[in-house]
N, C-alpha and C positions, 0 to 999 in steps of 0.2 A: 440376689444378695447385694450386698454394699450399697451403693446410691439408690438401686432400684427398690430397697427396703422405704428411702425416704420419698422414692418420685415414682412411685405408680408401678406400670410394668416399661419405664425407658429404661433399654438395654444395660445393662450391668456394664461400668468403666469396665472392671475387669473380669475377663474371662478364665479361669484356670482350666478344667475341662483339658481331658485328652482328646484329640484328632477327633475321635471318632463317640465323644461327650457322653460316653456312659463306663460303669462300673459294672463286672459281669454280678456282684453282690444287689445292686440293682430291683433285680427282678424281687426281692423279697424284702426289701426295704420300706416301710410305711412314714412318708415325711408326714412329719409332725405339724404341718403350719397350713394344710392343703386347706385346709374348711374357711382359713381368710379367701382362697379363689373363689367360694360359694360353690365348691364340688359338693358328692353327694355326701356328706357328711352331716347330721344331729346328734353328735355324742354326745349323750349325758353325764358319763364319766362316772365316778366315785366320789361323794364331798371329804374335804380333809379341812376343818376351820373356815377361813374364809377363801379357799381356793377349789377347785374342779380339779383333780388327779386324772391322766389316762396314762395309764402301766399298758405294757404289753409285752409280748414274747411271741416269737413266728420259728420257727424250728422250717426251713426250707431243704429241699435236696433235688439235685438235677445231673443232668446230663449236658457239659460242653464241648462242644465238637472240634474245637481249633484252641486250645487252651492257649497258644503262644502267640495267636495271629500271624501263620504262616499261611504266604502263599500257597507251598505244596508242603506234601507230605505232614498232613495235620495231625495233632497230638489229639485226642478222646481223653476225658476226661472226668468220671464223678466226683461233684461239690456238692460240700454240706455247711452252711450257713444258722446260723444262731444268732437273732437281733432281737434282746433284749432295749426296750423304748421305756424311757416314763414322760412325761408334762404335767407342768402342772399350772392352771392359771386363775389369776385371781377374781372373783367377784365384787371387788370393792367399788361401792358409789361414785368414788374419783379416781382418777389416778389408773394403773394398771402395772401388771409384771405378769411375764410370761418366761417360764424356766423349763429347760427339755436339756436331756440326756441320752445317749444309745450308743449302741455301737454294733456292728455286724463282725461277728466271730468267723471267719468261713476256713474252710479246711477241703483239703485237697489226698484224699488217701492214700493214692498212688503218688503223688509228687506234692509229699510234704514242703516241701521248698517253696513252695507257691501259697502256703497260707500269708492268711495275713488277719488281724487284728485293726479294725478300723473303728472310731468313735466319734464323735462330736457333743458339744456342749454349748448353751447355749444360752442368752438370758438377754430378755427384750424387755422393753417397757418405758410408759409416759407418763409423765406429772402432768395435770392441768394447771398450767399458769394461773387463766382467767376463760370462762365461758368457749373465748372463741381461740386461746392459745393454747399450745402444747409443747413441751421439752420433752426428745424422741433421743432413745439411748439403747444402743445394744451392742452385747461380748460378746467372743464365740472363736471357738475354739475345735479343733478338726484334725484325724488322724485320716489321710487315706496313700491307694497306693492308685500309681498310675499301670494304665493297663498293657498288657504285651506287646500288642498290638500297634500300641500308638508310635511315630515316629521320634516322639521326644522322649521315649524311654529307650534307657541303656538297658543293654546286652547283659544285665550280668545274672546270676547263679538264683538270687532272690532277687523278687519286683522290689520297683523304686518306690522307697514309702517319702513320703511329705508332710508334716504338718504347718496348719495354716491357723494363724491368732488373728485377728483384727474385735477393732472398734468402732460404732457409729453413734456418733453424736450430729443431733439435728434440733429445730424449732420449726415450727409450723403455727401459723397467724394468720386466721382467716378477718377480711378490711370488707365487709359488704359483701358482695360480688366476686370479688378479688383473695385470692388467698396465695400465699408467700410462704416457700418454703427456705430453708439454707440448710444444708447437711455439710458434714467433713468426716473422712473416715481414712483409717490407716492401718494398712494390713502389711504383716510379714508373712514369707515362704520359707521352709527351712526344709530342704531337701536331704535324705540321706543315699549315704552310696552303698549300693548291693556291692556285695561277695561278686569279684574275681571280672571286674570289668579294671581298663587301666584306667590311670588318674580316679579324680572326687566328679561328686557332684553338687561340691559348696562355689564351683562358677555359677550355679543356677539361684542361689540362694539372693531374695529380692524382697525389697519394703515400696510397699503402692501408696501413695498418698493421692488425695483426691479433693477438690472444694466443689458445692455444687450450689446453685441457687436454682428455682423454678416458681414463676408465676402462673398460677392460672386466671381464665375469667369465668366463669356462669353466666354463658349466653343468654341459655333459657333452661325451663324445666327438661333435665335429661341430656345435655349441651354443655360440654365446658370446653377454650382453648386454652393452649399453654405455649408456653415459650421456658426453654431449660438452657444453662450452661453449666459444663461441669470442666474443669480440671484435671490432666493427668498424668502424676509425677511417676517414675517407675525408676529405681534406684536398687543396684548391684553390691554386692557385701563386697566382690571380689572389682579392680578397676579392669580387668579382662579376663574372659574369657578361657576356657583350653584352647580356641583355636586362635587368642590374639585379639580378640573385637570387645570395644568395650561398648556395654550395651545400656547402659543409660540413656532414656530419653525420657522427652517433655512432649505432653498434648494437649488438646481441649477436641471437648464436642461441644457442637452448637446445634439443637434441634426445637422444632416447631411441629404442634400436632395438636389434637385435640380427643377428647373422650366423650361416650353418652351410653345411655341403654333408656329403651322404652319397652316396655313389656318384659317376653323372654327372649330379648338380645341384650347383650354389655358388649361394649367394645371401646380400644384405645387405639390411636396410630401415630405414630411421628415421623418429621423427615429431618433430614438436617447435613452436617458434616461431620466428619472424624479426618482429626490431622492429627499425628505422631514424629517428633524431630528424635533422631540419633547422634548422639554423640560423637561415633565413629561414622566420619564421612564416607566410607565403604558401606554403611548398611543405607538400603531405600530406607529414604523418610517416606510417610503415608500419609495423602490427602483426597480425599473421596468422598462419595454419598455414603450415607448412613442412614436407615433406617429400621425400623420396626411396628410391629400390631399384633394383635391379642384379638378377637372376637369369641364369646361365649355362648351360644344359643342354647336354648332349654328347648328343644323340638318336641317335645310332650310334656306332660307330669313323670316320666319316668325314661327320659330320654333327655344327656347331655350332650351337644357337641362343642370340641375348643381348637379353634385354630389358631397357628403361631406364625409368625414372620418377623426373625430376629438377625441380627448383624452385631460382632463384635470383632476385636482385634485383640490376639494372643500373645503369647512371650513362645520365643523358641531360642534355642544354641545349637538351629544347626548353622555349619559352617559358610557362611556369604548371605544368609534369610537373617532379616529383620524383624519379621514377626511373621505369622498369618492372621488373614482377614477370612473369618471365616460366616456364610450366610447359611440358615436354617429356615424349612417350611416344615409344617407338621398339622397332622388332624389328628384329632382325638377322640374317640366315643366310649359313652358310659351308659348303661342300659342296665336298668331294674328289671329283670322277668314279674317277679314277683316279692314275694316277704325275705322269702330264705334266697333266691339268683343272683347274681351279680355278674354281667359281663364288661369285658372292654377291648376297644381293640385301639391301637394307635396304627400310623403311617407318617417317617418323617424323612426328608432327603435331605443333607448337607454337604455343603462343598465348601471348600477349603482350599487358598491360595496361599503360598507362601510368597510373602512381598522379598526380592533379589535374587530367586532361585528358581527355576525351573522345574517346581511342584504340584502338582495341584491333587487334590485327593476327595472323593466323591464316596459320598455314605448314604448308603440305603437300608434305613432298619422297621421292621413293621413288629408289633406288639399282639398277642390275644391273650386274655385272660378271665377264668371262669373263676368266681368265687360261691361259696355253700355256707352261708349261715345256720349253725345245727340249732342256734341260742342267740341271746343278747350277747353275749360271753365268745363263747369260744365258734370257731370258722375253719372250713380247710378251701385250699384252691388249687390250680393248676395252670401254668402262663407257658408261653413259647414266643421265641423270640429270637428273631432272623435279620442277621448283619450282613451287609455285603460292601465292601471298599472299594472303588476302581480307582486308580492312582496313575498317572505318567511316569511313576516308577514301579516296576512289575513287582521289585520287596515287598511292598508296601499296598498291595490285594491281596484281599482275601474275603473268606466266607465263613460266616461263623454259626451254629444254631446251638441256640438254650433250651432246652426244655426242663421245668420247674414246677414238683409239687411241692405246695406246704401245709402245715397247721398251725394254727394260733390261738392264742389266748388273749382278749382284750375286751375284759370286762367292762359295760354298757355302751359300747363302741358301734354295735354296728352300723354299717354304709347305708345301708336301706330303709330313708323316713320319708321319699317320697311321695307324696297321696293319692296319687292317680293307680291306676293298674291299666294292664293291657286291656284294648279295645275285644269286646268279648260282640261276638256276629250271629244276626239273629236267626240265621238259617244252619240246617244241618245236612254233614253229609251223608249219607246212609252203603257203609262197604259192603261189598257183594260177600258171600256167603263162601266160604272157603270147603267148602266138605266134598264129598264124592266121587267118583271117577274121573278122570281128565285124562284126558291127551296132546299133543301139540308137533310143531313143529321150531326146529331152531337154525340162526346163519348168525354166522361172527367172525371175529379175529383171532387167529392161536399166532402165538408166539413160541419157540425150543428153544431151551439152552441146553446144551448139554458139554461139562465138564469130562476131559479126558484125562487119563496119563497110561503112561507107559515106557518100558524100556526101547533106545536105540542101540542095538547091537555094532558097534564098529570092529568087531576082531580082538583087539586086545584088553578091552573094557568096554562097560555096559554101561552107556548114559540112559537119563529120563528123559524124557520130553511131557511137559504139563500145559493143558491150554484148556482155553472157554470158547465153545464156539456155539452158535445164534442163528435162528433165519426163522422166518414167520411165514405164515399163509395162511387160508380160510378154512374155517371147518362149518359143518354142518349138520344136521341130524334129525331124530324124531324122542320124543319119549313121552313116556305113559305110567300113569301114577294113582293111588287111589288116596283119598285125603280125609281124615276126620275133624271136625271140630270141635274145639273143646274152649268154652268161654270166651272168645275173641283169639285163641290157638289156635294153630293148625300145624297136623301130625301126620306125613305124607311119605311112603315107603314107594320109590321111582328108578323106573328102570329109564336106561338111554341106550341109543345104538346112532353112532356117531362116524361120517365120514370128514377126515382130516387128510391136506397136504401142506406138512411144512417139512426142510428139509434146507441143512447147513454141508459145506464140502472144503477143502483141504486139497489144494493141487502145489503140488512143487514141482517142476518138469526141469531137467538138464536140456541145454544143448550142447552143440547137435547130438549126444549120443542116447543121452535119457537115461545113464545106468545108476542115477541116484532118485530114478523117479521115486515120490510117494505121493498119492492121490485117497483120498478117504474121504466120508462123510454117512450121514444119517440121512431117512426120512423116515415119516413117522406117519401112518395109515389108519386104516379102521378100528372102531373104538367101543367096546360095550362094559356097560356098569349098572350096578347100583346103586340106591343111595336113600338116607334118611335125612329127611326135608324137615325141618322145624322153625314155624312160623307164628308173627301177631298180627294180627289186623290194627291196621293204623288208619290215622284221616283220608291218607292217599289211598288204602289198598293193603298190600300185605308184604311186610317184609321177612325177609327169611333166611338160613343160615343150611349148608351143606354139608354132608360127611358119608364120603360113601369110597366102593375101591371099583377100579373099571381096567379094562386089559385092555393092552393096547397095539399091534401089529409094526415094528419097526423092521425098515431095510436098510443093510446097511452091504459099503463096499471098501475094501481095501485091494489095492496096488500097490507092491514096493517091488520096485527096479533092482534093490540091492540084493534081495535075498537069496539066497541059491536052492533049488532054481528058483527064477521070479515068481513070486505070488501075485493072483490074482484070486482074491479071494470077495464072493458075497453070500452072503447071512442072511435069513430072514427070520425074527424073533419075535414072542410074543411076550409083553413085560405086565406086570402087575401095577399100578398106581393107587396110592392114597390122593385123594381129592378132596379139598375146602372149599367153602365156594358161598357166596353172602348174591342173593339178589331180591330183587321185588318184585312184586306183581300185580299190576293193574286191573280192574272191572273193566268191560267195555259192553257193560249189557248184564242180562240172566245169566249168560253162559260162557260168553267168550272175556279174555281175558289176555292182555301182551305183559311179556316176560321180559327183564332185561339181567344178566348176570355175569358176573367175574367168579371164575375158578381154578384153581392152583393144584396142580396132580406133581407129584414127586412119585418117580417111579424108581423100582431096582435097577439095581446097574446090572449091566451083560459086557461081555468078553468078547472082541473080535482079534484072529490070529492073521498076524501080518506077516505071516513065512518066517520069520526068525524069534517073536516074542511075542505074547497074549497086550492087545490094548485092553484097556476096562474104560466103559463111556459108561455115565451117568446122567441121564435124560431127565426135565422137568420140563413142563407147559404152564402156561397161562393163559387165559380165553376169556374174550367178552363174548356176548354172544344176544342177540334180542330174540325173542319167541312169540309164538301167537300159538293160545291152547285155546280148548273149549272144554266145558266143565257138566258134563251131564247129568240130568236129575237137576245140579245145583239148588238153589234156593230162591225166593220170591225175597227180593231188595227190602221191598215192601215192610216185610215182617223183623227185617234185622234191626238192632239196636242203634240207635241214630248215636253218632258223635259227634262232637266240635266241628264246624265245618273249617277248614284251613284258609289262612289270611290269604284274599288272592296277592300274586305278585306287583306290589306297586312301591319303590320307594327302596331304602338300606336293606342290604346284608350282607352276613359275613358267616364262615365258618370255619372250619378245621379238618384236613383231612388224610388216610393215610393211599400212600401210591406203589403200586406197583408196575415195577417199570422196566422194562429191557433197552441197553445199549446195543444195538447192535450196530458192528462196522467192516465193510469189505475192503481188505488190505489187498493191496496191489505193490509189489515189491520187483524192482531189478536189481537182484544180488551181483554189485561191482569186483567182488572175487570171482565169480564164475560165469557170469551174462544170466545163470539161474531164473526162472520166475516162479513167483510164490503169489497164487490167487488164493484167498481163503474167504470166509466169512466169522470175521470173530465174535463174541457179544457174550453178555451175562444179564442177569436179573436181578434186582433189591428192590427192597421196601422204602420207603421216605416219606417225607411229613409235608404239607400244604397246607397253606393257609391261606386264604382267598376272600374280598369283598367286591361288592360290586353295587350298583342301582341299576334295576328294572322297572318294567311296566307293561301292562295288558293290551290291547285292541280285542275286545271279544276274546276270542278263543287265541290268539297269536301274542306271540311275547319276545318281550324284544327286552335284551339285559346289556349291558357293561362291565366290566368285570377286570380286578388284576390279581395277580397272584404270587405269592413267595413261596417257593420250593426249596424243602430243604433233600443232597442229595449226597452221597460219598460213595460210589461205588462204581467198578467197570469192568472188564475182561484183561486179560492177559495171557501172555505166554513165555515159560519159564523153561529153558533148554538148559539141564546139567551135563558137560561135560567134563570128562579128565585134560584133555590137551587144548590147543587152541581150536577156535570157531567158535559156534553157534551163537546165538544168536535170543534176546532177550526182549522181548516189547509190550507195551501195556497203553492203554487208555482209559482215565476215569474222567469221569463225568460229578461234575462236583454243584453246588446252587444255581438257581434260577429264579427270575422276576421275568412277568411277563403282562400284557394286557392284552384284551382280546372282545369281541362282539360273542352274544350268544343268540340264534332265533330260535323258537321255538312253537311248538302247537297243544294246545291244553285240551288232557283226552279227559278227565275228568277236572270238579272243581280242586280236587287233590294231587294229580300228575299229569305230568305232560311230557316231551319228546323235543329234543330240542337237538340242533347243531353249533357247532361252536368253529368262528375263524380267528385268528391273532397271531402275535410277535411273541417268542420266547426268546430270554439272551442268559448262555450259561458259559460257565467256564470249565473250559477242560483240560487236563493236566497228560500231556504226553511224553514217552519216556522210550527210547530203542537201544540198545545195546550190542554190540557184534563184536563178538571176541573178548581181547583186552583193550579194546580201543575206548576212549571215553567217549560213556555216554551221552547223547543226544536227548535232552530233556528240555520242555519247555510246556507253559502254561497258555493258552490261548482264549479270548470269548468270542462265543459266534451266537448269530441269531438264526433263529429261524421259523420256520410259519409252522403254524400248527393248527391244525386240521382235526375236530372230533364230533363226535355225536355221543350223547347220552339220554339217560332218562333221569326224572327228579319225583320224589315222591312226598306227599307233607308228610311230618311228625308232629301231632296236633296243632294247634290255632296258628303257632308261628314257625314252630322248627321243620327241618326238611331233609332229606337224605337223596343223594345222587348217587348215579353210576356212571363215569364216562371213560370212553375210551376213544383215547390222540397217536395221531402221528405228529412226532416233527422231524424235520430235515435239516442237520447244522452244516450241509455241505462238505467239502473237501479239505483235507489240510495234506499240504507236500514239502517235502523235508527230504534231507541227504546223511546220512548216517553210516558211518560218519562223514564230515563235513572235507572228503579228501577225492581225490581224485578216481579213486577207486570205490567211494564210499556207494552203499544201496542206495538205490531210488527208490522212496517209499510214496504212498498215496492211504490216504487213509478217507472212506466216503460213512462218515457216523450221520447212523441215524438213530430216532428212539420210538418207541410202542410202550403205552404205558396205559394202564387202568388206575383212575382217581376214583376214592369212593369216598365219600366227603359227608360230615353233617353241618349243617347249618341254621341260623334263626334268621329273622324276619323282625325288622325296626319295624 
């Protein structure tokens, strides 16, 4: 906006933008002015006289996970968003005028407090002087609010709303070769104060003036350079501040760069300087490099990419910061499937200095979004969208995820005019024959959680003790099934008989005497079920979905020291599970065929007695698992129905996916009350969202991929000790976002699937919390990295889409800590690790 409306894409004098340069409103916003970058846009619009109208309305609704950008203990939140848009622009022979209007209604159910009402308006347009001159003039006008999160927003009851007015007047004069711009533009801020913060926020209130001039030349066809200077007055309602500073100052940029595109590349780039003088000689003045670039590629007929590299310099009032200077990279991709598809994904990281202060603040946000044209007319879609700040002040991190469907109305609009279509390949693959008898074998990963409570007996009153405890181990097994087919279905009633060891434990041991021992724990044994198998034949092979109940042999033991007399008590029990369970299945021939699958069993709870009070555990599992069956009778390849053959892997992708994941963490504790120790294994299981891009490529049958990933995550173990008097004792660890990059190899068992390993870096943040007594708690948020180790399979979902199974360790190491922080406080050790199943779908650029 402002000078860069008159000079191309050099960085805007002024940046308004919060820290972290987005609106959570955003995600459902449609800018009106995108079809001047030559995005996918052809709208025809509606005619009204001699103008082109486009109305619209998008009704959006999501899910925000950190409503207030806290670092802990995050607010959940559903938003519902209503942006009514119109434009309208003119067709006239000379001359031109462009007018747009909207606004984004959004509402917050649970915390009304948080709505807000935001609009803009807006009105561009040029005379032609003569042939090669033009007078350049535009209003506008802006309601929004700054976001929670960000560091320049106050504390108070409702967000901080702002509106912004400005003006731009400019002439442009092309002399041969040569062409000569001058612009001047003058914007006010007018900030309001929320409810129940102390003092205003009319210190913030500010008018920007700005002069610019910019030459260019026309090297050659496709070739221009330029040279630009702009001006930069920034001027205060108020002569200081609340904290005392008065914050008027005086700048200029000076930049040099040049633009061109030949084919399907456009690109612009500049260098130059940025100097900013302060008024108040306590704040840094700023003199530095400054740059920016823009490059556009059109990688197919139906394929855009846009990367960014921008630098600008902000207004703050925090107390001793002058401003910040803040730099941005970003990629951008838009991807036609087809008539009615729309994909896109972004990736952008910014970081942020505050110039006099001891700030610096780091943003990482990635973008996906699927749209479904039903018509010219009306569309619905679906985005997600993952933030993550790291800052050198811990306030000021956090992690945030969006997730957003919408629909809309916007008549002759749609994104989708470009001519190409996806590459369609002249060969086919022909899937194996799903029907008949089968058998097989299976080896994998199980994971337990299993949630306890129960009363502790002390004599005079009956405390609870509540806890989540985890531990993993291998399972293994055979099963046998008979299959029908039905039209590219398959309908398959499968038994299994399953050997497992996993098994979590509970030690707390006195010395020297032991008369408060308690010691417990589970393991979890042999395994038999059935189950209804429901699948489709895909390009890869066959995917398919689970639902069956299977029993399951648990051991368990209790020791408590206190009971009279001592218990020593062991159980051996056999429990009931409900089982889900989604996997694939590959051809590798007539008959044989590899298996790879994630499955979820939730079983009854059972009772174990500890000498004084009945405990209740409630056990769940989750298991990857890969298989090798063989298929008898099966069917002649031959004779099956050929399909699409799947795009081999070379070049972009991206997809979406959801995770299932266990925390697990073995606590080590030396209770400073007593010398006590407590060895446990604690841990829980959640679902969570991924989004993930990467570029690969083949060697024959070998593949070799690149890949990073955005995790979204909120969930951990804990444990919750109710008592009447003093003690016990309260601890938890959650596991919260992740970004990560990583290598995948792999080997291709068909043109459709293949088997692959995966190595890399994950860095997440974890929120820890210990309690003992009435002493104050011991709470702190930490990020750690760690390697992560997987193997999976990948299967195609025809020409370009594709569906995976993997299943990762990683290891975030240790964290040690004193709780409380006194002489007598516990010695804790905490070793987290995680076991997770991604099951992801993806497409293919």
């Amino acid at each position: 906006m402002l000078l860069a409306s008159l000079f191309a894409i050099a960085t805007p004098v002024f940046a308004q933008s919060t820290d972290d340069g987005l609106t959570r409103t955003e995600a459902s916003r449609e800018t009106a002015d995108r079809d001047a970058e030559g995005e996918l846009k052809a709208r025809t619009g509606l005619p009204w006289g001699n103008f082109r109208v486009y109305p619209s309305i998008t009704l959006t609704h999501g899910l925000d996970s950190n409503l207030y950008g806290e670092a802990r203990g995050e607010t959940r939140s559903w938003v519902t968003t209503l942006t009514p848009a119109i434009e309208a622009r003119s067709q006239w022979a000379r001359h031109g005028l462009d007018l747009s209007a909207g606004a984004d209604l959004t509402s917050y159910p649970a915390h009304s407090a948080e709505n807000t009402d935001d609009y803009w308006l807006k009105a561009a347009g040029h005379v032609d002087l003569t042939d090669t001159g033009q007078l350049l003039g535009q209003a506008y006008a802006r309601r929004d609010h700054e976001e929670r999160g960000s560091p320049e927003s106050t504390s108070g009851e409702t967000p901080t709303i702002y509106d912004t007015h400005g003006v731009v007047l400019g002439v442009n004069q092309r002399l041969g070769d040569v062409t000569l711009r001058l612009g001047l533009v003058h914007e006010t801020l007018d900030f309001d104060t929320p409810t129940g913060i102390l003092g205003t926020n009319d210190d913030r209130d500010r008018t920007l003036d700005s002069i610019g001039m910019r030459a260019s030349y026309a090297v050659a066809t496709g070739l221009s350079v330029f040279a630009q200077v702009t001006t930069d007055t920034r001027h205060y309602d108020e002569t200081e501040d609340d904290n005392g500073y008065r914050r008027d100052s005086d700048g200029h940029r000076v930049t040099v760069g040049a633009s061109g595109g030949t084919g399907r590349v456009r690109w612009e780039a500049f260098a130059g300087e940025i100097q900013q003088d302060y008024d108040d000689a306590r704040l840094q003045d700023v003199h530095r490099p400054y740059a920016g670039a823009v490059v556009r590629w059109q990688a197919a007929s139906a394929t855009r990419i846009t990367g960014r590299f921008s630098q600008s310099l902000n207004e703050t009032t925090l107390a001793g910061a002058s401003s910040y200077f803040t730099s941005n990279v970003s990629a951008k991709l838009e991807h036609a499937l087809d008539a009615h598809w729309l994909i896109t994904g972004a990736l952008a990281y910014g970081r942020s200095d505050y110039q006099g202060i001891d700030l610096t603040n780091r943003t990482l946000r990635g973008d996906l979004g699927v749209r479904y044209y039903l018509n010219d007319d009306w569309f619905a879609g679906a985005s997600y969208r993952y933030l993550h700040r790291g800052s050198t002040l811990a306030a000021y991190e956090y992690f945030d995820d969006l997730l957003y469907v919408s629909v809309g109305y916007a008549p002759r609009q749609r994104q989708l005019r470009w001519p190409g279509t996806p590459t369609t390949l002249s060969s086919a693959f022909v899937p194996a024959t799903a029907g008949g008898l089968y058998l097989g074998v299976s080896a994998g990963a199980m994971s337990a959680a299993t949630s306890t409570f129960g009363a502790r007996d002390t004599g005079a009153s009956i405390n609870t003790d509540d806890g989540d405890f985890a531990g993993s181990g291998a399972t293994g097994g055979l099963f046998a099934g008979y299959g029908i087919a039905l039209s590219g279905w398959q309908v398959a009633l499968e038994a299994t008989a399953e050997r497992g060891d996993t098994a979590w434990s509970h030690a707390h041991v006195d010395t020297p005497l032991g008369a408060e021992d308690r010691i417990f724990g589970v393991r979890s044994g042999d395994t038999g079920g059935v189950a209804l198998r429901v699948g489709h034949d895909m390009s890869g092979g066959l995917i398919y979905g689970r639902l069956g109940l299977v029993w399951t042999d648990f051991a368990s033991h209790y020791v408590n020291a206190a009971a009279t007399p001592a218990a020593n008590v062991e159980q051996d029990t056999t429990r009931r599970g409900l089982r889900f369970g989604v996997g694939t299945e590959v051809p590798l021939g007539r008959h044989a065929f590899i298996r790879s699958e994630y499955a979820y069993t939730d079983y009854d709870g059972f009772h174990v007695f500890d000498g004084q009070n009945p405990q209740t555990f409630s056990p769940a599992t989750s298991a990857f698992t890969l298989g090798l069956g063989w298929r008898f009778g099966g069917g002649d390849p031959a004779t099956a129905p050929a399909t699409p053959a799947p795009a081999s892997p070379e070049g972009f992708y991206a997809g979406v996916g959801a995770r299932q994941a266990m925390l697990a963490t073995d606590l080590h504790a030396i209770h400073g009350t007593d010398n006590s120790v407590l060895d446990a294994t604690f841990g829980n299981q959640s679902t969570a969202l991924d989004l993930f891009a990467g570029i690969d490529t083949t060697f024959g049958r070998l593949y070799v991929g690149a890949e990073i990933d955005l995790a979204t995550s909120d969930f951990g173990w804990a444990h919750d000790r109710v008592v009447s008097g003093p003690g016990g004792r309260d601890f938890s660890l959650d596991r919260k976002g992740s970004y990560g990059a990583g290598l995948r190899l792999g080997y291709r068992l068909t043109p459709g699937a293949m088997i692959y390993g995966r190595i890399g870096e994950e860095r997440a943040k974890f929120d820890a919390r210990y309690a003992r007594g009435n002493a104050t708690p011991v709470q702190f948020a930490e990020y750690r990295h760690g390697t992560r180790l997987g193997l999976g399979t990948e299967m195609a979902l025809g020409t370009r889409g594709f569906f995976r199974i993997e299943y990762s360790e990683i290891d975030f190491g240790t964290f040690r800590f004193i709780a409380p922080p006194q002489a007598n406080g516990d010695q804790v050790r905490y070793e987290a690790h995680e076991s997770r199943v991604d099951m992801a779908w993806g497409v293919r650029f």
